[in-house]
N, C-alpha and C positions, 0 to 999 in steps of 0.2 A: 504494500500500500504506500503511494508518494505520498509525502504528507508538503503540505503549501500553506501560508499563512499569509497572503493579501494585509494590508494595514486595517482597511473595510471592517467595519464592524462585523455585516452581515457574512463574511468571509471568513473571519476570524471566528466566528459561534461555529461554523459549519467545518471549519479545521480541529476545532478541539472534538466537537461530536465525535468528527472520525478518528480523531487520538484515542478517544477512551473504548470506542469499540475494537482500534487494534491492542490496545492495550489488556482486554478484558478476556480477546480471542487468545493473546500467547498465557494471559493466567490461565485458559480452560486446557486448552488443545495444543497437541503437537502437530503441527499444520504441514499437511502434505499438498502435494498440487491434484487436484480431481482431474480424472478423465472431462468433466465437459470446461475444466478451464483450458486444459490441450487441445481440445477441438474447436473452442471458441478463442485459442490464440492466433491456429493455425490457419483457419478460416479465415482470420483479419486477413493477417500475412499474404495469404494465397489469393486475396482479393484486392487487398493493394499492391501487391507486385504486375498481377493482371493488366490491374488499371494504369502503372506507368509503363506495361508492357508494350499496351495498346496506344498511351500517349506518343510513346517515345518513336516508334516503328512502325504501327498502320495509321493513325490518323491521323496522316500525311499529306497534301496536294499532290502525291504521285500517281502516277496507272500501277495496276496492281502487278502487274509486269516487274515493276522496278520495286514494290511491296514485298514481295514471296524472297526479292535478293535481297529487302533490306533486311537482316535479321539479328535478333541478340546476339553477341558472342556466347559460342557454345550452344547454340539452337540447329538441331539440321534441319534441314531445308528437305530433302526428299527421301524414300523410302528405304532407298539402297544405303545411304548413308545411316538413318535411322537400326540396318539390320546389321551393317558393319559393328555400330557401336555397341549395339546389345552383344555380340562373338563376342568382341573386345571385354567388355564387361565379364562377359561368359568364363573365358580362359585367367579374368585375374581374380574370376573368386573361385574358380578350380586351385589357381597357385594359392591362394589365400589356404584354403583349405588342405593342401597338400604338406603346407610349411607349417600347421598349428601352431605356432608361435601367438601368445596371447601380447600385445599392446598393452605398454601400463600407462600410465595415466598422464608422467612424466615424461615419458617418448612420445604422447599424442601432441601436448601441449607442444614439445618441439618441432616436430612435425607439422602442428595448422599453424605456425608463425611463423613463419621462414618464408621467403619467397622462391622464386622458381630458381635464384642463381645461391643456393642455400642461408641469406643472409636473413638476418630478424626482420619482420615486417616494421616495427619501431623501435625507437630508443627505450616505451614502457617495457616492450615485448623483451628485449637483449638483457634490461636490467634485471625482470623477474627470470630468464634462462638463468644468468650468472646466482639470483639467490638460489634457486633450484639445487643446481650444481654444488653450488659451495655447500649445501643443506646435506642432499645426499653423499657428499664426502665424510662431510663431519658420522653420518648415519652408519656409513659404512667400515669409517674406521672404529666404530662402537663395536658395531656389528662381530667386527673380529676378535672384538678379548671377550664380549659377552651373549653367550647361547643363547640368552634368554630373548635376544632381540626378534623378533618376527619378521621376516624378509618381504612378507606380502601386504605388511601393513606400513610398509615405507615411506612409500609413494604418495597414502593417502595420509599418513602425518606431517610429510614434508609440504603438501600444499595447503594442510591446515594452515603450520607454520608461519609459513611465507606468505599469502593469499589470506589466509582470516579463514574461519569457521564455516562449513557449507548454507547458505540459505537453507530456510525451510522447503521441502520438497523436491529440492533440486538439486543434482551433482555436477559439478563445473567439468566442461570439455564433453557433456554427455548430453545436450540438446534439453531441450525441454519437455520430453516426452521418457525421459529415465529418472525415476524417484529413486530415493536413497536404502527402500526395502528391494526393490526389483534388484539396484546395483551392489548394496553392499548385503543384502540380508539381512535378515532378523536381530541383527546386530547392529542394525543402521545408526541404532542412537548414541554410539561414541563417536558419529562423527558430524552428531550433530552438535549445536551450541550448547555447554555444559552447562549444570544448573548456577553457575557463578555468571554467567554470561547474560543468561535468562535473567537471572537477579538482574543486570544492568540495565541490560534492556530495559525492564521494567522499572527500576528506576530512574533512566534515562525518562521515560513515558512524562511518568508523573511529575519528575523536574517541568518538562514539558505543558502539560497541563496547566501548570501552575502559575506559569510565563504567561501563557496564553490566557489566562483568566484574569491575568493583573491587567495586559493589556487591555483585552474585551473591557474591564471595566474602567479603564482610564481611558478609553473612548467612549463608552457609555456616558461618564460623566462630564466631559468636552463635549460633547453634544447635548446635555442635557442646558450645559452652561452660555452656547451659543444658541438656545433656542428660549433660554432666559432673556438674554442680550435681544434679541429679533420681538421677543416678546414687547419688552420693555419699552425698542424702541417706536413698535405699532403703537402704543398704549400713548405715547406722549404725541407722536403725532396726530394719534384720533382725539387728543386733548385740544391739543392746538386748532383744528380745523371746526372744533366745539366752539370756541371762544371766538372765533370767527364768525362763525353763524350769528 
């Protein structure tokens, strides 16, 4: 939930409402993401990308001629091409399959931020690689004097670490259609925000609240003051205009 707070009186009652009901939702519930918030994400998505599909590429002053060539990158264009790339597709999740090798978490992220000549997409993207790195170094050279370390659970403390604590219902690098039961199991809740964290939140909240109701009423009472002043001043002019008559 974004939370906004406008100066506006009536903006400012309507910001705290929604303060206190997320506030009220992390005291009850550990919040996952629902199936119909996935499908009324994806549905946006898939309907605004549509729409600038069709801004950007058909609804053009061109003949349609020159339409069918003008096309998104990465869109085919005809059928043969369309069957080439499904093969293509075909044969690299035959290799996928053949090499079982599972992706952790920490090769993904390296992986979607790199560009095509291997370098980081940003200087954010380069900075969080080097914590990464220097995180699982440190991990590994634990790893070596003590058994007790967990090899599989590395990866997912190293981006606690570095990165902050997973949103509710979501696992980072995993799209928004993979919750933290699906990916991590019935154990999802270590890696979720621990009850110290909760604690903040929550009293983050209510600091919040608190701000927000000083203000609301130090606007309330600015306006009560300048509608004294308006008052006041009708009041002497309907005098005045008396004494005239």
């Amino acid at each position: 939930m974004s939370i906004c707070c406008p100066s506006t009186t009536n903006h400012g009652i309507t910001c705290l409402i929604a303060i206190k009901i997320k506030l009220s939702l992390i005291l009850r519930f550990a919040l996952e993401v629902s199936d119909a918030y996935i499908k009324k994400a994806l549905g946006k998505k898939w309907r605004d990308n549509k729409s600038i599909l069709k801004k950007e590429y058909f609804k053009k002053p061109i003949s349609l001629e020159e339409k069918l060539q003008n096309v998104p990158p990465g869109m085919l264009r005809t059928v043969s091409e369309l069957e080439q790339a499904a093969g293509k597709n075909k044969n690299l999740r035959t290799r996928q399959a053949s090499s079982g090798q599972k992706v952790g978490r920490l090769q993904l992220f390296d992986i979607t931020h790199r560009k095509k000549d291997g370098t980081p997409m940003s200087s954010e993207a380069a900075e969080i690689m080097e914590k990464l790195k220097d995180k699982k170094a440190e991990y590994e050279a634990t790893a070596s004097t003590d058994s007790s370390v967990n090899f599989e659970d590395i990866d997912n403390r190293i981006i606690n670490e570095v990165l902050g604590p997973e949103r509710y219902g979501r696992v980072r690098f995993q799209g928004s259609g993979v919750n933290p039961t699906q990916y991590f199991g019935s154990t999802s809740h270590q890696y979720m925000p621990s009850g110290s964290q909760s604690q903040a939140e929550v009293q983050r909240l209510k600091d919040q609240i608190v701000q927000i109701q000083a203000s609301t009423d130090k606007q309330i009472s600015q306006l009560r003051a300048e509608a004294a002043v308006r008052e006041a001043e009708q009041n002497r002019k309907y005098n005045e205009l008396q004494q005239q008559l």
